[in-house]
N, C-alpha and C positions, 0 to 999 in steps of 0.2 A: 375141392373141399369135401368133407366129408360128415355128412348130419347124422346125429343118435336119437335117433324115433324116441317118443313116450313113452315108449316101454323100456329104454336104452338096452337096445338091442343090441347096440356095438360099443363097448365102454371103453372109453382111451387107457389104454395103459401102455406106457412107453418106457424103456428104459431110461436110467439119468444120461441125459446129453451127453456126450463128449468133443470140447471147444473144438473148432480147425483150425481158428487161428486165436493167436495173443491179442490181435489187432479188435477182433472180435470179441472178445472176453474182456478186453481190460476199457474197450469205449473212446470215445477222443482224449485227445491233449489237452492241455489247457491252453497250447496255439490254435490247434485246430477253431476251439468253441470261440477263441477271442477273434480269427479270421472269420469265422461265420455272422458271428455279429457284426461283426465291421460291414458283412457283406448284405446285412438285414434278410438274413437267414435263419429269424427267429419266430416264432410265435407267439406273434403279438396279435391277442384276438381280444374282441372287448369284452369288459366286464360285463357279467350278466347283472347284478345287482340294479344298476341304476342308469337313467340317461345321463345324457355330457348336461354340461351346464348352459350349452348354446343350445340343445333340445328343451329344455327347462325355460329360461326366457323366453324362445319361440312362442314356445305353449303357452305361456299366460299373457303376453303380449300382444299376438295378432291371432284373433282371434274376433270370428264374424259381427258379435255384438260389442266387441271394443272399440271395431269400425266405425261403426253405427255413432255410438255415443261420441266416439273420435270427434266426426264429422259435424255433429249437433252441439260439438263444446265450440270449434274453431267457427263456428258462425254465430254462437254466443258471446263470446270476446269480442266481436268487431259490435254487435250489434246493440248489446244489452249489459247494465250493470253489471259489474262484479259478484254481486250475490247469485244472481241466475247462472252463472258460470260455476257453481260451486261443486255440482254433479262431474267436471270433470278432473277439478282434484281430487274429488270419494275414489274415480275411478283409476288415478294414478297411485293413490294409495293403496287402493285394492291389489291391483296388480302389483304390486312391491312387497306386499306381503307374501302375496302367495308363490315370489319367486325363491323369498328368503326363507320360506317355512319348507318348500321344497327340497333347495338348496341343502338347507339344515339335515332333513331326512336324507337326502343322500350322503352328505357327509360322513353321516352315522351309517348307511346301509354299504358304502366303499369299505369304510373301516371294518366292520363287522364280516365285511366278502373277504375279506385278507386276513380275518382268524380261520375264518372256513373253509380257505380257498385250499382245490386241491394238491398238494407238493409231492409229484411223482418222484420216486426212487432212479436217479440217473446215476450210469457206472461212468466215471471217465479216471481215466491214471487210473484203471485197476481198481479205482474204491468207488463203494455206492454213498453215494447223496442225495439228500429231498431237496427240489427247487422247486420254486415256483412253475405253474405252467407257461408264464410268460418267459420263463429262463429257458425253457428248454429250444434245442436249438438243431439244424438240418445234419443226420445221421448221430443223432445223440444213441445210444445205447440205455432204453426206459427197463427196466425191471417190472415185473406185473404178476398180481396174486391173487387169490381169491376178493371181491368187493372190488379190486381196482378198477376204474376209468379207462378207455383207452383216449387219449388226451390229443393224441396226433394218428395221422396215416403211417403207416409204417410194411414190415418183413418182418416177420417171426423169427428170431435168432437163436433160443432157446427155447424147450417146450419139453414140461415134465407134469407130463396126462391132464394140458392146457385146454381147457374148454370156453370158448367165450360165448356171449349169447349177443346176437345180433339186432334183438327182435324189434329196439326201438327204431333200425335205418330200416329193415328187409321187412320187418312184418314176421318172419321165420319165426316160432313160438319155439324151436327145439335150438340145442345150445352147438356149435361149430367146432370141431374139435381140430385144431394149430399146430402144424410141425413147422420145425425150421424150413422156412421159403415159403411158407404162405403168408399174405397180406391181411392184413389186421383194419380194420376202420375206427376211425375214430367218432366217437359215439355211444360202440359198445363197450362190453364190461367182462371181465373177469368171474366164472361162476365154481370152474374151478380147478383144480392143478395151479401152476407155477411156471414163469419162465422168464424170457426178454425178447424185445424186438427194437428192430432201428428204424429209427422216424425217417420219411423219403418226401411227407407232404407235411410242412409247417403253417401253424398262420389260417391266413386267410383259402390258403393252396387244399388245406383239409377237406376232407369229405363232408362232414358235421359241421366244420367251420359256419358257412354261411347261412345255414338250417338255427344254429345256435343265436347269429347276430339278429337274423330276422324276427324267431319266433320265441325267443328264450327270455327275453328283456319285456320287463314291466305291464304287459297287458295280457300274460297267454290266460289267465282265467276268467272268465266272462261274470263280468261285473253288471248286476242287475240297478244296481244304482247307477255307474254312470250310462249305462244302452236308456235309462229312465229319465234319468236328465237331456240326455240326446232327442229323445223321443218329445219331450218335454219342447225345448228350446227349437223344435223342427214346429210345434203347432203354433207355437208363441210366432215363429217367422210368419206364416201361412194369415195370422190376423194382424199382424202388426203394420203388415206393408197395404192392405186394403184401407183400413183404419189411418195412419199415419197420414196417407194420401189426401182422404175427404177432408181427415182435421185442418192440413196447412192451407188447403185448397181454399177454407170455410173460413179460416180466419185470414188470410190472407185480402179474400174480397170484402170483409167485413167494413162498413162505414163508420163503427163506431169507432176503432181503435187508430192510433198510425200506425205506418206502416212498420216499425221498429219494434212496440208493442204488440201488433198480430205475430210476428216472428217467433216474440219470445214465448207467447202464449201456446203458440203452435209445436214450439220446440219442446214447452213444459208439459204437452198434453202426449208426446211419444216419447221421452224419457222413460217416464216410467211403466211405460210396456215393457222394458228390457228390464228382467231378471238378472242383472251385470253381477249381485255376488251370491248367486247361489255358485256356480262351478269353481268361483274363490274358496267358499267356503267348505264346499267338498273337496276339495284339494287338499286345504288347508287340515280339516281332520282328518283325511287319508295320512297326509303329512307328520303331523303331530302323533298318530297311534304310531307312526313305523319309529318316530324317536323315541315314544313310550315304551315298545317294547325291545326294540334298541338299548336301552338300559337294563332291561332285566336279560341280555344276551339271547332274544331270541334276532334273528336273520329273514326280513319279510324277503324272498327271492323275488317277488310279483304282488304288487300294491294290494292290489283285488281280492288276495286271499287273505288278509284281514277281514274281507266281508266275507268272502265265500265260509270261512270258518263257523262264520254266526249264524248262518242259514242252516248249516250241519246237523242231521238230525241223527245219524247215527255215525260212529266211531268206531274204527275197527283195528286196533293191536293186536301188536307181534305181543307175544309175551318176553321175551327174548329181547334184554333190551329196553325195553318199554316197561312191562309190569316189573321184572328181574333187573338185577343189573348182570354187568355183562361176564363180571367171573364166576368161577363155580369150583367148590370145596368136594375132593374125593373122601367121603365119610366113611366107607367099606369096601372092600371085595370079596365075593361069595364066589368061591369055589362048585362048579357044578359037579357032582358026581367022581370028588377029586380026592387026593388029602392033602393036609398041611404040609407034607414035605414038597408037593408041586405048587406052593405059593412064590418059592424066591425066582424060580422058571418062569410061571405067569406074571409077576411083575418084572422080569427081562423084558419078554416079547412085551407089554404096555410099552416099555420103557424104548423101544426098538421101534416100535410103532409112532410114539409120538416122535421121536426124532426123525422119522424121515416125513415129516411133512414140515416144511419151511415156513408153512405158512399157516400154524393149526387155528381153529375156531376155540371159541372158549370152551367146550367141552374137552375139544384135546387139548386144553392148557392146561385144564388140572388136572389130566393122565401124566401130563409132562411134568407137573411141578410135584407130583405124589411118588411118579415113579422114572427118575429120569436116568438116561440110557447110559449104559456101565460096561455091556457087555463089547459094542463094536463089530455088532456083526452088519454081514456083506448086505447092501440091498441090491435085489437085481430087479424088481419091479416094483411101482407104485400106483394104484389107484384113488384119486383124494378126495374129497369128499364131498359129493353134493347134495342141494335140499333133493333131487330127485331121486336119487338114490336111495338116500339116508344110511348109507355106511360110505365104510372108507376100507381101504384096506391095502396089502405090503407081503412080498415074497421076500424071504430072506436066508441067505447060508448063513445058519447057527453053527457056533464055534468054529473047531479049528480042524475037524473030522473027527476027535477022540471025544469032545463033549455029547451036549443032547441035540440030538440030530443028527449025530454022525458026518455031517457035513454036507447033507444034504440039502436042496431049497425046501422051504413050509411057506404056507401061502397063509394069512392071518386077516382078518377081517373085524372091524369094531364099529357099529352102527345099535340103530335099534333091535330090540329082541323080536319087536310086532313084525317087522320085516323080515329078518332073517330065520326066522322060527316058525313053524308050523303051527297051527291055530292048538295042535292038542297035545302041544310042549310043556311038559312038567314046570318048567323052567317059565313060562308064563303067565304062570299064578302067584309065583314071585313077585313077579315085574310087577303085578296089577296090586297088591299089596303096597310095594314100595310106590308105588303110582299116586297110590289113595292118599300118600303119607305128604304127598308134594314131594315126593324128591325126584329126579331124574334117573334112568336105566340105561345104562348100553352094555350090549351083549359083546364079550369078546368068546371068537369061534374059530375053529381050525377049518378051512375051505376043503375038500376034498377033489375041486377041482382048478384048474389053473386059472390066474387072477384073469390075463385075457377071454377066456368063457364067457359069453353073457349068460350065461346060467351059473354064475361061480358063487351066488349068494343062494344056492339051491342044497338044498341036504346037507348043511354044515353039522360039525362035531360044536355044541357049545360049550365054553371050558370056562367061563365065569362069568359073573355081572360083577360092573363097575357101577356103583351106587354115589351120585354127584348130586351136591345140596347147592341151590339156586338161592341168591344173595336177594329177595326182596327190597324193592326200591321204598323208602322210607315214606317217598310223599305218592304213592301209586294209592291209596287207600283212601286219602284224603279224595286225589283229583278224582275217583271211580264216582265219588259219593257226588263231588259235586256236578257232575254228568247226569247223574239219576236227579239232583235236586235241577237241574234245568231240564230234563223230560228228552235226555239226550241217550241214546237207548250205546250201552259199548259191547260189540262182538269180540270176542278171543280167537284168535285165526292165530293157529300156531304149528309149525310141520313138528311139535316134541306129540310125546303119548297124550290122548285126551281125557283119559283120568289125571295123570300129573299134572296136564295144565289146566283143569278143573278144582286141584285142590288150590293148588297157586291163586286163580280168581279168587274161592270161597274165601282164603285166606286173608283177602283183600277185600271182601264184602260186595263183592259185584254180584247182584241179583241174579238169576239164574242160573248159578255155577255149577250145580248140584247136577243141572242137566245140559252132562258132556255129548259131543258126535263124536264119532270118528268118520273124517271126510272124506274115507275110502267106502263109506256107505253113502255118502250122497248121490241125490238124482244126476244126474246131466243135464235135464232138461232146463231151460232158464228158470220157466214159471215153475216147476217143481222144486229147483232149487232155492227160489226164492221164499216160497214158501217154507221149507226146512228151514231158512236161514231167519225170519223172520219169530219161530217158535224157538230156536236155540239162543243159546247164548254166549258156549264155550264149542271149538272147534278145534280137536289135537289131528297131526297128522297129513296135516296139509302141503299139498303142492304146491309150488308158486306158480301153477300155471292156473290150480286151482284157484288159489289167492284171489289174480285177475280178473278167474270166471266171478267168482262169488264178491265182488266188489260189484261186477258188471248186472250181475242177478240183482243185487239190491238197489241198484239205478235204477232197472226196468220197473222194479217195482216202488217207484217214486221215493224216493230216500234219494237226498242230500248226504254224500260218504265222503270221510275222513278215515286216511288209513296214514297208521304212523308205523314206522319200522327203522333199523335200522342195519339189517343184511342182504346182502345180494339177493337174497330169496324171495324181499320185497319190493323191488326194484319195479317189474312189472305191475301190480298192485296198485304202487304209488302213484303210479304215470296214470293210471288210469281213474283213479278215484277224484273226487270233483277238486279234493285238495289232501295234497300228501307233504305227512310232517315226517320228518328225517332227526334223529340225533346225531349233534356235531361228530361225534366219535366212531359215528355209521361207516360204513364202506363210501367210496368217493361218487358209487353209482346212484349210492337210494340219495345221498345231497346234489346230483345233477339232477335229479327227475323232480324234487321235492318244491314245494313252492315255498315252504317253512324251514326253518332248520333252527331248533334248538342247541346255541353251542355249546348252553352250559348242562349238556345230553340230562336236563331236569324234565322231567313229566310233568311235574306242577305247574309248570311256564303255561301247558296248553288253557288252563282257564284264564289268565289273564287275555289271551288273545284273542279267548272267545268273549271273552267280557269287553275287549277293544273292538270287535267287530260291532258288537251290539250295540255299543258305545254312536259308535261312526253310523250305525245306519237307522237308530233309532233318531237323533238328533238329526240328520241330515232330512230325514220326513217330517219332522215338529216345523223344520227353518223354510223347507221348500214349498210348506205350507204359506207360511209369511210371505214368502216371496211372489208365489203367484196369487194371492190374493191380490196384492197390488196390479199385477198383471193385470187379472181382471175385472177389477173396479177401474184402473183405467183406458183398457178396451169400450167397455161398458160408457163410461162417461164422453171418451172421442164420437163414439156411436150417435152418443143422445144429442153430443153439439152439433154435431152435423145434420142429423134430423129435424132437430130444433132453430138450427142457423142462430143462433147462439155464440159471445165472446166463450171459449174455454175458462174454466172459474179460475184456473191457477195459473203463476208463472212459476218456475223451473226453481225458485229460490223455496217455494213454499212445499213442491214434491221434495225437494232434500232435505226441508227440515223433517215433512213428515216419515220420509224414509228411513233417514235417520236414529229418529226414537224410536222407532216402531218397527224397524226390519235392521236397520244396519248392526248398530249396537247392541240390542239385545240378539241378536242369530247368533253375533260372535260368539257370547257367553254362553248359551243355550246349545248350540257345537258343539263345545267343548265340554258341559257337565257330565257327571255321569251317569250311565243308563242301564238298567240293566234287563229292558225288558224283549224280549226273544225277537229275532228276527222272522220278519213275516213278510212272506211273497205278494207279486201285484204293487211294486213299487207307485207309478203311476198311477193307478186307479184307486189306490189310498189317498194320494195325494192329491185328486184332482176331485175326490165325493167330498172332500171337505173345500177347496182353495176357490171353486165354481161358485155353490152358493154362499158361502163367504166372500166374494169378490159381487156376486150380483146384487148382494142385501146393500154391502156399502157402498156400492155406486147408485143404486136406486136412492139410498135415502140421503147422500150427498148434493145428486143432481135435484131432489126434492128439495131439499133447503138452500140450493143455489136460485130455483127460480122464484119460490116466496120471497127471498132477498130481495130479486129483481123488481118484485110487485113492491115491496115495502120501501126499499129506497131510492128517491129518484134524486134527480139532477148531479152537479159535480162530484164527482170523489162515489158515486154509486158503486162503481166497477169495484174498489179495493173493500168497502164496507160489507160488497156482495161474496167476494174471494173471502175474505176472512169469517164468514158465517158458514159456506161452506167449510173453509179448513179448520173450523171446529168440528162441525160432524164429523167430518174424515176421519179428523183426528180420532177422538174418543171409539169411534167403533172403531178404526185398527187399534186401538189402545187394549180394547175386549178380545179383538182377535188376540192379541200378545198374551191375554189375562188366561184365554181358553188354554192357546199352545201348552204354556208353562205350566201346566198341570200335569203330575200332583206337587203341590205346594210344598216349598221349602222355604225357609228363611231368606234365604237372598232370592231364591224367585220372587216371592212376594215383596223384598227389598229392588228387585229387579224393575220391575212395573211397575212401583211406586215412585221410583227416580224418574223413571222416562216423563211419566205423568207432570211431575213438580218440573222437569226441564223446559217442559211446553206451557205450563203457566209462568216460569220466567217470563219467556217470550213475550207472552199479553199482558206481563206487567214492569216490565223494564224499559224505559220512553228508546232507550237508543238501540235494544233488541225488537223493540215496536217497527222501530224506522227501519232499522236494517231486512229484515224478513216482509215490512208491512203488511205487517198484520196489527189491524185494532181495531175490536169492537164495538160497533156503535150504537148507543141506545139502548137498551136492556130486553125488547123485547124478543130483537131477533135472535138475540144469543141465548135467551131461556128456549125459542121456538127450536134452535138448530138441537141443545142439551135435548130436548125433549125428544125429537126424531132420531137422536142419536140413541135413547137409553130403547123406545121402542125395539130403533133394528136390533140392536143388542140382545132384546128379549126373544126376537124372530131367530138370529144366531142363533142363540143357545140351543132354542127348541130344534130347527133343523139339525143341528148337528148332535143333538143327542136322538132324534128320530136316525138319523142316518146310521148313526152306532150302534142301534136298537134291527134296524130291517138291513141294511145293505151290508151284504157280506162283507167278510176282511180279507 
């Protein structure tokens, strides 16, 4: 094989193929492909989108704290009423939800993998057709272009100045230039020329194959909510199993109770250590955003970057694509140093030019659609076009020996002028003019050296500018704005001139447009470049290797990066940035690397997904709060009964009612609203400055009003007169904790927590909701005493936790 250094030192240029055989050229039969299937000689590799549905029930079903409660339900059934048993239909409900809200999201994220999925070009009987990648089949004959995929293992069969870049299997940063007989990987991608190879490795048999099934599927972006949840439910293990131990032990030997009642009391005091629906819950809104954005056609490739989106502090587009769209209108052609009689000769060769590339980018498609090719002359070489480059260019015998050229070859070249021009070219003062104006330049020039030369883009004759007007994207102006109103800072990385794609920004109202780089001027250095990249704003002229660098510069220097593109030239970029958005209409490569893929290739999509991310991670901190608060008020309380050799004040019926009002049913709703306020790092230790002294206020002032009860009422029926004084305090200060979460107030918040409230005075005043939950207070004094200790801790809450918002960092 053969590599072309960074400075493409050795540029491919190969003549057009000539077949050796038919057999070659025209691809299998339509016996041949129906025997290979038969023989399961296809490529069948699995979707990347989504897991199976026996991965999905796995996951929400067996899982270490459904154990747990498993095992504390089935000793609840034999031992104890019906009502204390009730925690383990919450927890079969739980789980049924979050199989079907799953389920649901994959649905939608399969359907949505099969508008995007990619449909390589396969020749069989002589015609080319798109199949699917699962159709393609052992020695199919694939077609491949610029942006394409290589989809399988294969043998290069055809190759017209085919470059592929290898970087994401080898590491190699320079691109592999492909003749017929060399071997092709599947993984990499087409950067540039044209040609075909035959598959030799299908399936699973592929090189990438099993790199793809491993790391490509649902987790590869590191999701700081759920490593926080994880982190979370690992300490919850580390106290629960100490704790759980002294409580059954302590009520167990107890004298006061039987031994059926120590059980249940025992079992009702380690229930509710287990946080059983916060990871439902998280599920459940990971869930729920990927079918939200599932309707507006955007494609979550990997769950996580729904979150990682919302952390995102800066955004970096192609303009190309992204700000533009993808066509482009030829407005002029300016004759250099020429006259009007040599215009219908320089729209020839245009015309000559764009037809020998099979596979032009959208600036050669409106060379091709302004000037399309009439004349018929010979090509005997082609070089095509890439971001490193930035030209392209074509040898050709003009006429027929008596025309212009006399029939000799001319070597023509059409790229930028910054490139192929000398810094103190008349001719680019032009350019910088037409630059300012927003419109796009490319230089067409006479080569004076042979296309093969690496120096053939050196001392050109230039014989006109082609002046092409760039289609602004309608809603690009809108999304820039609301980037800057969320404090989301957006970079312009784009390989066109940086004046042109500086007026393009300004045009669009992106802050700092005014001051363009050209990134044949940046540092190399990390931190030097970091710095440049941090004062600029617009960046013309870049390389996609540069792309990478300068993605990687603004990691080192703490930025959260989002790079959206949608050409081969962003491929690298993409892969590398924390989260890479692809438009559906992109090359097949920037949609393998991309974790997002917009299909309906809209810009505007990107706020809504950053508004879902926020959504998801803002709420999943409000509920996680809720959650371990109970945690740790009943840590706290198992602690004190054991201490104290003390009955536990509750059974198992009376944590589910409390749970219930106060975490289960309001987290749902509270999940799901919407949120729009920024994501902020330190998962865990946001969650835990608030859920700690929130857990220790109401277990202290609980187990206080459990033992005044004790003093206050004696003889028969104490124990249940004692539980229900306590699960009034419980109650009302979780009630405040819910009151705090929900904040800032809305109509149904406020309607929220005034329901929960009224559901739990049911309880205490309905005779047969009395009996069933047993709960009923007795006397008037202790239930003012417990109201009273409950409005104090409430008052201690509030203050702690607006100290904590006040001194303890965020």
């Amino acid at each position: 094989m053969t590599h072309i250094d960074a400075g493409a030192e050795l540029d491919p240029v190969h003549p057009v193929p000539l077949p050796t055989s038919a057999a070659q050229t025209r691809g299998l039969t339509a016996a041949q492909v129906a025997e290979r299937v038969a023989r399961g000689e296809v490529n069948d590799v699995p979707v990347r989108s989504s897991r199976s549905t026996a991965d999905i029930v796995r996951a929400n079903i067996f899982t270490r704290f459904n154990a747990i409660i498993g095992v504390l339900w089935l000793i609840m059934l034999f031992v104890a009423p019906f009502q204390d048993s009730l925690f383990g239909y919450v927890i079969l409900a739980n789980t049924g939800i979050g199989i079907i809200q799953e389920l649901r999201a994959k649905k939608t994220l399969d359907s949505l993998a099969v508008i995007g999925e990619a449909r390589p070009t396969v020749r069989r009987d002589g015609t080319a057709t798109p199949v699917g990648t699962s159709e393609i089949v052992l020695g199919d004959l694939i077609e491949i272009g610029p942006g394409d995929k290589i989809v399988v293992d294969g043998e290069c069969a055809e190759a017209d100045g085919l470059e592929i870049d290898e970087s994401l299997l080898t590491g190699e940063a320079d691109p592999v230039v492909k003749r017929p007989g060399d071997q092709v990987m599947s993984g990499s991608f087409v950067v540039a020329g044209g040609g075909a190879f035959t598959a030799t490795k299908v399936g699973r048999e592929a090189y990438a194959a099993q790199l793809a099934e491993e790391a490509s599927r649902f987790t590869l972006v590191h999701s700081e909510l759920r490593t926080g949840i994880s982190t979370i439910l690992k300490y919850v293990t580390w106290m629960l199993v100490p704790a759980a131990v002294g409580l059954a032990v302590t009520q167990l030997v107890s004298k006061d109770n039987d031994f059926k009642d120590s059980i249940a009391r025992a079992v009702g005091g380690i229930v509710p250590m287990v946080p059983e629906g916060l990871v439902l819950l998280t599920s459940v809104a990971f869930a729920i955003g990927v079918i939200r954005l599932g309707r507006k056609q955007c494609l979550v490739q990997e769950l996580p970057a729904i979150e990682g989106l919302a952390r995102v502090d800066t955004v970096c587009l192609d303009k190309t694509g992204t700000l533009t769209e993808g066509g482009m209108d030829v407005t002029e052609l300016r004759l250099l140093d020429g006259t009007d009689d040599e215009e219908p000769y320089v729209r020839a060769v245009l015309g000559a030019l764009g037809a020998s590339d099979p596979r032009p980018n959208a600036s050669l498609q409106a060379v091709i659609d302004a000037y399309p090719d009439t004349e018929g002359w010979r090509r005997e070489a082609t070089l095509p076009f890439s971001s490193a480059r930035k030209y392209s260019g074509a040898t050709f015998v003009e006429g027929d020996g008596e025309g212009a050229g006399n029939g000799e070859p001319r070597t023509w070249l059409l790229g930028a002028p910054d490139v192929l021009l000398p810094e103190d070219d008349p001719a680019l003062a032009q350019t910088e003019r037409l630059n300012e104006s927003g419109l796009r330049v490319l230089l067409l020039a006479r080569a004076v050296r042979a296309l093969d030369d690496p120096r053939v883009h050196e001392d050109v004759r230039p014989v006109a500018l082609v002046v092409l007007e760039q289609r602004l994207r309608p809603d690009a102006a809108d999304t820039l704005r609301y980037f800057e109103e969320q404090d989301v800072r957006a970079k312009v990385i784009s390989g066109d001139n940086a004046v042109s794609v500086g007026a393009v920004a300004a045009k669009l109202g992106l802050p700092g447009a005014s001051a363009t780089v050209d990134a044949r001027r940046l540092p190399a250095g990390r931190t030097e470049m970091a710095k440049a990249l941090d004062e600029g704003a617009v960046f013309g002229r870049v390389t996609p290797q540069q792309k990478r660098d300068m993605v990687g510069a603004l990691q080192s220097n703490g930025h959260t990066v989002a790079m959206t593109g949608d050409g081969v030239n962003d491929v690298l970029a993409l892969k590398d940035a924390d989260i890479g958005v692809a438009m559906g209409s992109g090359s097949e490569a920037t949609k393998a690397v991309a974790q997002i893929v917009l299909l309906n290739n809209s810009f505007a999509t990107l706020p809504s997904v950053v508004a879902e991310g926020r959504r998801v991670i803002g709420n999943i901190t409000r509920v996680a709060t809720l959650f371990l608060v109970k945690t740790v008020y009943s840590v706290l309380l198992a602690v004190l009964v054991v201490c104290c050799q003390v009955e536990y004040p509750f059974l198992p019926r009376h944590l589910t009612l409390l749970s219930t009002l106060t975490i289960g049913v309001p987290a749902f709703f509270l999940a799901l609203a919407p949120n729009k306020e920024r994501a902020r790092p330190h998962f865990v230790r946001r969650v835990m400055r608030y859920s700690i002294p929130g857990g220790v206020v109401a277990g202290l002032a609980t187990f206080t009003t459990y033992l005044l009860a004790r003093h206050h009422y004696t003889g028969e029926g104490a124990l249940d007169a004692e539980t229900s004084a306590a699960t009034l305090t419980l109650f009302l200060i979780s009630l405040w904790v819910l009151a705090i979460i929900a904040r800032p107030y809305t109509w149904w918040r406020i309607g929220l927590v005034a329901t929960m409230g009224v559901g739990f005075l049911l309880v205490l005043t309905v005779p047969w909701l009395q009996d069933f939950f047993a709960l009923k207070l007795v006397g008037t004094t202790m239930p003012w005493v417990a109201v009273g200790i409950a409005v104090v801790a409430a008052a201690v809450l509030e203050f702690l936790w607006r100290w904590v918002d006040r001194r303890v960092p965020a």
